[in-house]
Backbone as CSV, one residue per row, in Angstrom:
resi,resn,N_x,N_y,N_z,CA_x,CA_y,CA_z,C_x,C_y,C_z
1,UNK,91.949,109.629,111.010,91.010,109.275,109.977,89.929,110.335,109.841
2,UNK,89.610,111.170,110.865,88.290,111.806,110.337,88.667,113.190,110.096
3,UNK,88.042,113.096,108.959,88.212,113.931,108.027,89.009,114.129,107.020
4,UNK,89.825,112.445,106.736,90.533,112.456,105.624,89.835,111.149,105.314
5,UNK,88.555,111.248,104.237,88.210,110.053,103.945,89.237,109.497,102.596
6,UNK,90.149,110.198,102.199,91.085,109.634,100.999,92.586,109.814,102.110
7,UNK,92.467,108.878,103.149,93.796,109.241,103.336,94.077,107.708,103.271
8,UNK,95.146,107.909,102.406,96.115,106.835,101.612,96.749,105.705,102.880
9,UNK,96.038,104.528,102.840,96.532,103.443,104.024,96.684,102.618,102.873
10,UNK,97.958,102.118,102.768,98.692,100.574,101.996,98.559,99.635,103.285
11,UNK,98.029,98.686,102.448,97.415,97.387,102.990,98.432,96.612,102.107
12,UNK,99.233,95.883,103.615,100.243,94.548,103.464,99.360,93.455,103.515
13,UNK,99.750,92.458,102.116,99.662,91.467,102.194,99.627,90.585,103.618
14,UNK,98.664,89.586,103.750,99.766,88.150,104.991,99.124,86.953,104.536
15,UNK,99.631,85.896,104.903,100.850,86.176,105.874,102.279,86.707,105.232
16,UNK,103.268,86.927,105.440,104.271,87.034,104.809,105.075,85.899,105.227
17,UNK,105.114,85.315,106.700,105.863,84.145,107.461,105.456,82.666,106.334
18,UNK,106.412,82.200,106.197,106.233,80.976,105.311,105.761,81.176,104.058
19,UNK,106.170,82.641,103.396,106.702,82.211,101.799,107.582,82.084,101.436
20,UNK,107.798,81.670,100.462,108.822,81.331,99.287,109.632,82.747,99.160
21,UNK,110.862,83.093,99.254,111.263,84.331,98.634,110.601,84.568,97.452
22,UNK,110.616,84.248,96.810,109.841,84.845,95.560,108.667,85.405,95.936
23,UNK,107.492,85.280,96.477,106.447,85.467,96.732,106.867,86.780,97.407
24,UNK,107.218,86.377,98.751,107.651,87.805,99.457,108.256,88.885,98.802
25,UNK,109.294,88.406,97.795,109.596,89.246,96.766,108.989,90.283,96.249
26,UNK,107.838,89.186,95.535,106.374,89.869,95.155,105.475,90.994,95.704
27,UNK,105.491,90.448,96.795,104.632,91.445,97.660,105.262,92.479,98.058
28,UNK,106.639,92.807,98.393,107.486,93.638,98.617,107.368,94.682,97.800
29,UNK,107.560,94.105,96.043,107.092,95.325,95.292,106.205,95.747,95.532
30,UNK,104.777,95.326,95.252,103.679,95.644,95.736,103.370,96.606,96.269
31,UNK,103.760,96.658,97.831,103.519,97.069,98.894,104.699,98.776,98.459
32,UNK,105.985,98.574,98.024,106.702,99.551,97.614,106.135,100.554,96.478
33,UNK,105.373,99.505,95.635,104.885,100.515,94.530,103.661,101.377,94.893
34,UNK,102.713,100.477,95.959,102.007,101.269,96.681,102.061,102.947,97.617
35,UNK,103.409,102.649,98.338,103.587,103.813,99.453,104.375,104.515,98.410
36,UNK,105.283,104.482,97.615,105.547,105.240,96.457,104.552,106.522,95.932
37,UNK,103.434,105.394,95.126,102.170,106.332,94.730,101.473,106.980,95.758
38,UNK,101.447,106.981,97.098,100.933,107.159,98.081,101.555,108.800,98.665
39,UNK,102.810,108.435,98.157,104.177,109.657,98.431,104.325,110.921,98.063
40,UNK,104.199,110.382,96.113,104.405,110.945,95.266,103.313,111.336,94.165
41,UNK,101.780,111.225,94.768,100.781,111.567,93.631,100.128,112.667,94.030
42,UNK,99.155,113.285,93.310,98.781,114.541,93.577,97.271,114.427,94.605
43,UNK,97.092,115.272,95.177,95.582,114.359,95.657,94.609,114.358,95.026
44,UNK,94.365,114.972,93.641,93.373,114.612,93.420,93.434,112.962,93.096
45,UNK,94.598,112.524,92.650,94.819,111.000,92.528,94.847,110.436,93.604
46,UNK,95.292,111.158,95.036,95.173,110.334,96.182,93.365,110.247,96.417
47,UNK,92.813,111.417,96.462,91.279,110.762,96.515,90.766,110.236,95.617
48,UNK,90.652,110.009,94.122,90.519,109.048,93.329,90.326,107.694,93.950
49,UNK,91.953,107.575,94.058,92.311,106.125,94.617,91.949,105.431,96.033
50,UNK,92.052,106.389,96.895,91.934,105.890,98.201,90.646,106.410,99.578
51,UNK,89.453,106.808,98.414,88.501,107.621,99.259,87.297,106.428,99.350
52,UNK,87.172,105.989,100.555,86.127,104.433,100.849,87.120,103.754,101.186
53,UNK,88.384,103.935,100.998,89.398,102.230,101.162,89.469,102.036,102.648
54,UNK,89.379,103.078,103.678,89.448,102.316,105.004,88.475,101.920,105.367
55,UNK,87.264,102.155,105.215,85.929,101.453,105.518,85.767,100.131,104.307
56,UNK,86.205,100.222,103.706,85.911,98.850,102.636,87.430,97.881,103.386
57,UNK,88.329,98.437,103.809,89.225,97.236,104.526,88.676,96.977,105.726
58,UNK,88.151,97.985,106.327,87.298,97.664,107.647,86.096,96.595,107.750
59,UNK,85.788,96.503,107.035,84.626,95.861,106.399,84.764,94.505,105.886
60,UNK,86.020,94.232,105.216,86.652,93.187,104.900,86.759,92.500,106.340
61,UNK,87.619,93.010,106.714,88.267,92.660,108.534,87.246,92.293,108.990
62,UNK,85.993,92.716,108.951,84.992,92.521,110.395,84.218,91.048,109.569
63,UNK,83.940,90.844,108.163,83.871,90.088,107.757,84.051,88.624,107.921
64,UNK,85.427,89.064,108.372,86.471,88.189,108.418,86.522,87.121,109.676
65,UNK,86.069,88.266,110.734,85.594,87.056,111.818,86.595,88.228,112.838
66,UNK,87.266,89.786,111.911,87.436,90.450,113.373,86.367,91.427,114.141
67,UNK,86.587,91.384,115.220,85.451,91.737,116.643,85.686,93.467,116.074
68,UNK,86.835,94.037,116.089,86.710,95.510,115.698,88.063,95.964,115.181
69,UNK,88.634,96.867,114.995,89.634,97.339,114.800,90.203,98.554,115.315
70,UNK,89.553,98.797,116.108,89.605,100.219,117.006,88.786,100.333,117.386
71,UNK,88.729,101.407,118.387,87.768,101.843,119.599,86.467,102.172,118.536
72,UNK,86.372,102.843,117.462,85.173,102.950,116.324,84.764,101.966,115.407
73,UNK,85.648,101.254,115.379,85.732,100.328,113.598,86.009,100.901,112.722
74,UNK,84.922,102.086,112.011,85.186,101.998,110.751,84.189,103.348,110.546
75,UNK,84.340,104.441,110.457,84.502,105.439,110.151,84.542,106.487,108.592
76,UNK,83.440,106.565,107.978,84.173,106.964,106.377,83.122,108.322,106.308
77,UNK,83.865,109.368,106.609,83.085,110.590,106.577,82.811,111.049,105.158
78,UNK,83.645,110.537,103.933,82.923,110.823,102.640,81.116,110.368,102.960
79,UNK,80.904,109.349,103.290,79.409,108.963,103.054,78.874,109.080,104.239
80,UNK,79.476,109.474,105.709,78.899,109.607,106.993,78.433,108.287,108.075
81,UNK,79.066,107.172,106.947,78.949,106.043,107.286,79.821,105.880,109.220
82,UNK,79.051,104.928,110.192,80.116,104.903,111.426,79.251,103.394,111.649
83,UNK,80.549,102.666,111.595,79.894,101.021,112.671,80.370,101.128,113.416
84,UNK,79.555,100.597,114.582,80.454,100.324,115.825,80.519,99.157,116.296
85,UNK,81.378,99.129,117.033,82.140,97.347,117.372,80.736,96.181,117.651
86,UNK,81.583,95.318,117.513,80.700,94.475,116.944,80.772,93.109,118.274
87,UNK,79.678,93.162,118.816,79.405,91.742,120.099,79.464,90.530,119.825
């Protein structure tokens, strides 16, 4: 992560356990059309798209009621932003 504040992380849906095929279906594309564009775009479209997204999922997560997500948390050298784990 440091020093790629646009580096392209696709974020899976969950749960996936106990849907409907269809749903999972759903998300399957999703998640495919994601690492696709992730694959195959240029970077200035990869930083466009994906520069803040691991600190804004990090952020979500800790939100969420998780304690940390790594030995740092959450890390976003575009803005110099660093939390650290959380007691």
């Amino acid at each position: 992560m440091l020093g790629l504040a646009a580096l392209p992380l696709v974020a899976v849906p969950h749960p996936l356990a106990g849907n409907d095929a269809g749903l999972v279906a759903a998300k399957a594309r999703g998640i495919a059309a994601e690492v696709a564009f992730a694959l195959c775009a240029r970077p200035a479209e990869l930083e466009a798209r994906y520069t803040g997204q691991f600190a804004a999922l990090t952020e979500r997560r800790l939100e969420g009621g998780a304690v940390c997500v790594d030995d740092v948390c959450a890390i976003d050298p575009a803005v110099g932003a660093v939390r650290g784990p959380v007691s």
